[in-house]
N, C-alpha and C positions, 0 to 999 in steps of 0.2 A: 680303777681299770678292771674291765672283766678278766677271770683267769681260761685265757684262749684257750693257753699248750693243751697238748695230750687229751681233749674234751670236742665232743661234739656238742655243738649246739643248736638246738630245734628251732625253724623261724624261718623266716623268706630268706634265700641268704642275699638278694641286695638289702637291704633293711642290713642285716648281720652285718656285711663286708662295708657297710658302712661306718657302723659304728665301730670295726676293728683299724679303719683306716686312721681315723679319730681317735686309737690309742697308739698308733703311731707300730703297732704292731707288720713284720713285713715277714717276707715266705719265702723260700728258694727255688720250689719247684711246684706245678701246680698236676697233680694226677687225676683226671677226673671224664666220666662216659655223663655227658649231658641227657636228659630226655630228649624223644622223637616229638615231632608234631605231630597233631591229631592222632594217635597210636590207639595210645590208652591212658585211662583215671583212675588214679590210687585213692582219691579223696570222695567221698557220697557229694551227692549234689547240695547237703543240705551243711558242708563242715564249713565253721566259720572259715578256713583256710582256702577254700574252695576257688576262691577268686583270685590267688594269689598260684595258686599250680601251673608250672611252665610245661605247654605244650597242648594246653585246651585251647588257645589263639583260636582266632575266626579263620586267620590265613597262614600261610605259611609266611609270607613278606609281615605278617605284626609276628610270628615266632619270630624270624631271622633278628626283628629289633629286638627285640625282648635278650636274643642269645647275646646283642652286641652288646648292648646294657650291661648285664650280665657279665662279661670279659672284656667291659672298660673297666670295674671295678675291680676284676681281677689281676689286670695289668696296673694299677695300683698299689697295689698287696704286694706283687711281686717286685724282688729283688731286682736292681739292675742288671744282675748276672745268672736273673733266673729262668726257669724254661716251666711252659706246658704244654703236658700233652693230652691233647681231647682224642676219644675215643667216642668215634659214632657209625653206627649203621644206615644203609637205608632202607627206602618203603617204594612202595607201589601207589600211584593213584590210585581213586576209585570214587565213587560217588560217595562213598561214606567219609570220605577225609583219607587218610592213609593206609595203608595193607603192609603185610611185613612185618620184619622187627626180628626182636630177641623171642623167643618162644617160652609161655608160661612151663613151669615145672609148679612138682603136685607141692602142695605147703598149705600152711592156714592164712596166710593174708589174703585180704579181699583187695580183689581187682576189679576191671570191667573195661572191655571192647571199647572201644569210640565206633559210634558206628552214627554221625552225621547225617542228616538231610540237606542235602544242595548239592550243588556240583562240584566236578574236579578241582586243585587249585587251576587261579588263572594261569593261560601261559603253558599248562599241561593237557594231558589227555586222557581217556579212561587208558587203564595198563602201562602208562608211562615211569620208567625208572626217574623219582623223584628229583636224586641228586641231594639231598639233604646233606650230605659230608663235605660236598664240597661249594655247595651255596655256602654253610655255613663260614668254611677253610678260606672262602674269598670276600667272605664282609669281613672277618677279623683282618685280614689280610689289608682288606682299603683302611679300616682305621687305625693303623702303625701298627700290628703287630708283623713280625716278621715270619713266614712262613716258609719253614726253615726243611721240613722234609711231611711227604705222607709214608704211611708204615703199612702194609698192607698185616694184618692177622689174620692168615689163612685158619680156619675149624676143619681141624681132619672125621671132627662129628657133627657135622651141621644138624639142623631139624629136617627130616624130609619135609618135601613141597609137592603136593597134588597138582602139580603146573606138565605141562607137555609141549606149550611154547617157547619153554627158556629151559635152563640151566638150573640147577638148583643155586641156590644162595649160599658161597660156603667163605663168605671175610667181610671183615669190618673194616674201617678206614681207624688210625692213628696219628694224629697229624702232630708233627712237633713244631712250637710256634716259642719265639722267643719275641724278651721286650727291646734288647739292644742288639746292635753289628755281631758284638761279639758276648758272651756267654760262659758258661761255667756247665762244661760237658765231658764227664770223666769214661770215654770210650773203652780204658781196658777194665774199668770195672761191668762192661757188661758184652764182653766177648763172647764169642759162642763156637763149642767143636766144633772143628773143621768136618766135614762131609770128606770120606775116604775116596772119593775122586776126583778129588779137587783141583790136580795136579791133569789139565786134560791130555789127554793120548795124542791127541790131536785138534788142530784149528786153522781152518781157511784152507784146508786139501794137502796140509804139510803135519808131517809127523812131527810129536814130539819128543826128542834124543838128546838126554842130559845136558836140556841148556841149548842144544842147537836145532836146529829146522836144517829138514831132508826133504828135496822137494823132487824128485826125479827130472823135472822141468826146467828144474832153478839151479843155481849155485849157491852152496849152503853160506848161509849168514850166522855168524854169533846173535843169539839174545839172551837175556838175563832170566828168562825164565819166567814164570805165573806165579813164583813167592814171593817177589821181589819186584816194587811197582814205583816208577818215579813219579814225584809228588810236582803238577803239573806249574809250569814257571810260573814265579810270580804272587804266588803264594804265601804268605806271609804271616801265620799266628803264633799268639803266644800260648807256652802250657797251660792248659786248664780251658781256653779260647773255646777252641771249635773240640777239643779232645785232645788228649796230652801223647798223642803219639808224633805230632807236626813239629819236626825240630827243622836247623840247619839257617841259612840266611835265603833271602828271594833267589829262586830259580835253581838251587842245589840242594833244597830237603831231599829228604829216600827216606822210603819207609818197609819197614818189612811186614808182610800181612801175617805171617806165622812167627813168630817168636821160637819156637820149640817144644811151647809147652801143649801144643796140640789143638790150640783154639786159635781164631780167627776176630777181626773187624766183625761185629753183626753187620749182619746185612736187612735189608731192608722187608722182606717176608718172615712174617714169624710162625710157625709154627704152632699152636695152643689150640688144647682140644678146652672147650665149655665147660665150665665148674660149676653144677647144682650146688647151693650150699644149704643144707637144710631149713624148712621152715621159711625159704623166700618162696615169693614168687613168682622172680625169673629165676633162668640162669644167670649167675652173678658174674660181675666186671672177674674175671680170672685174677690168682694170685701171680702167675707167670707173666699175663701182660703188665702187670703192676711191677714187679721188679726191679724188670731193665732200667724200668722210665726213673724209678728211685734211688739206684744204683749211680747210676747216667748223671743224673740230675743233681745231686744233692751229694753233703757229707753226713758223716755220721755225726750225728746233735744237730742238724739242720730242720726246718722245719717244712713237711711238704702236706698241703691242704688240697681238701677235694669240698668243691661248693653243694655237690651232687652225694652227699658220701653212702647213702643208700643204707646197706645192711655192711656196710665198715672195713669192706674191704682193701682199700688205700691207707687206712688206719692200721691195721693190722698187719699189713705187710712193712709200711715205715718203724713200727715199732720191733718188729722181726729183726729188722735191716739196722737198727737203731739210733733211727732219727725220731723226731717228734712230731705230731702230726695233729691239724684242724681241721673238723668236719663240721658241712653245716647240712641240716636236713630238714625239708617241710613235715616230712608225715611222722608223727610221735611214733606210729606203731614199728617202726624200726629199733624204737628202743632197746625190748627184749633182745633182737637178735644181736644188736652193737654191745649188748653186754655181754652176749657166750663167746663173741669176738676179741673183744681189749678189754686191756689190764687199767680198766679208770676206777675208778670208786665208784662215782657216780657221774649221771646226764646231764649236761646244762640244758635248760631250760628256757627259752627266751621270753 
């Protein structure tokens, strides 16, 4: 048997995830930002590997197979009670294939545009917001995974855009997708401060008055207040399920959103500004979006793989966190950087 843990390994990762399934090898949590269709190529035209890189497809409909392939094997791998969470952006049509994306930063890897001959994909139009986060969110979806929430990562530093039709682009999609009902989601290890207004002043044209609503119109009503939220009837998990805050029997759990200690339930917009990490070249998967999902996801000595693992950043935050972590990656020249990243000895090799 190959030695998986704590090693990345270079090679297709279906080919990889194959042969790891075959050691009978399994995973608790899966972190991982797939590649965009038609984007961009990491690989020269002429690398033997060349044929094997996800996201040169002809279409978007032969990417979407490709991603589902892709995360059959992953749902494999994974635990009964485990989770992943895919992190993707999107693109713009265009005659060349896609537009958009993550934006190069300065570094020495060699990259290169896709810049296509032929038309839009079908089904699209020139300037058309693609949807790639959530085509992809609803094919894993049809083939049993459970699609369990999207996360929006707002970028308080986005790339500006030379655009004057739209908005700038300023989030990514997160989607958390598990393989059974129920799951292994440890919510107060990734609570987040409370925002100092939390407590609003007011809501629906009635003041807020320690606990009670003043309506000038009305007759005051008791309520329980906006820290204190009944957990909706009928509800029924176990700790560790859906998050270990769900106590009580069906249709009498209570749960408190503040504790005392000044943080909160996260919520579902995260906040994360862009991380250059030197010598790539993008801006890298953030350490901040990795976290939570590791935190959430997994215990410590658990292992949480990324198929996608790039310049190592899932790697090196699970190791931080102190669990142990598998990466597969096609392009060797990541190697140098996954080495100023983790604590391995050496690269596997495939």
């Amino acid at each position: 048997m190959r030695n998986w843990i704590d090693h990345c390994h270079f090679g297709d990762c279906r080919e990889l995830m194959r042969v790891m399934i075959a050691d009978g090898v399994k995973v608790q949590t899966i972190v991982t930002s797939p590649p965009y269709w038609g984007l961009r190529s990491y690989l020269p035209d002429n690398h033997p590997d060349k044929r094997r890189e996800i996201g040169q497809e002809s279409s978007l409909a032969a990417w979407l197979a490709v991603m589902v392939d892709v995360f059959d094997l992953c749902r494999e791998l994974l635990a009964d009670d485990g989770t992943a969470w895919v992190n993707m952006g999107d693109a713009y049509a265009s005659a060349g294939g896609a537009s958009g994306g993550r934006p190069p930063v300065a570094g020495t890897m060699v990259f290169r545009d896709m810049s296509r001959v032929g038309t839009v994909p079908i089904g699209l139009k020139p300037k058309d917001l693609m949807g790639q986060p959530w085509r992809l969110a609803f094919a894993l979806q049809d083939t049993g995974w459970y699609l369990r929430q999207d996360i929006i990562w707002h970028k308080p530093n986005p790339m500006p855009e030379s655009v004057r039709d739209r908005c700038t682009k300023a989030h990514e999609y997160l989607f958390l997708l598990t393989k059974s009902e129920r799951y292994y989601f440890d919510s107060d290890a990734m609570r987040e401060p409370r925002s100092s207004d939390e407590d609003a002043a007011t809501f629906r044209g009635a003041c807020y008055v320690g606990g009670e609503t003043d309506n000038a119109h009305l007759r005051q009503r008791k309520v329980i207040g906006n820290r204190r939220v009944k957990v909706p009837g009928g509800w029924d998990t176990r700790e560790g399920a859906h998050g270990s805050f769900h106590h009580g029997r069906r249709g009498e759990a209570e749960y408190r959103a503040d504790t005392g200690d000044g943080r909160r339930t996260r919520r579902s917009v995260w906040t994360i500004a862009t991380q250059p990490f030197a010598a790539a070249h993008f801006a890298t998967f953030p350490e901040a979006l990795v976290e939570p999902c590791v935190l959430a996801g997994s215990r410590p000595g658990d292992v949480v793989f990324d198929p996608f693992f790039g310049s190592g950043t899932t790697g090196q935050v699970a190791q931080r966190l102190g669990r142990h972590f598998v990466g597969f990656e096609l392009n060797p020249d990541y190697e140098r950087l996954q080495r100023d990243r983790l604590r391995q000895p050496a690269l596997a090799l495939a």
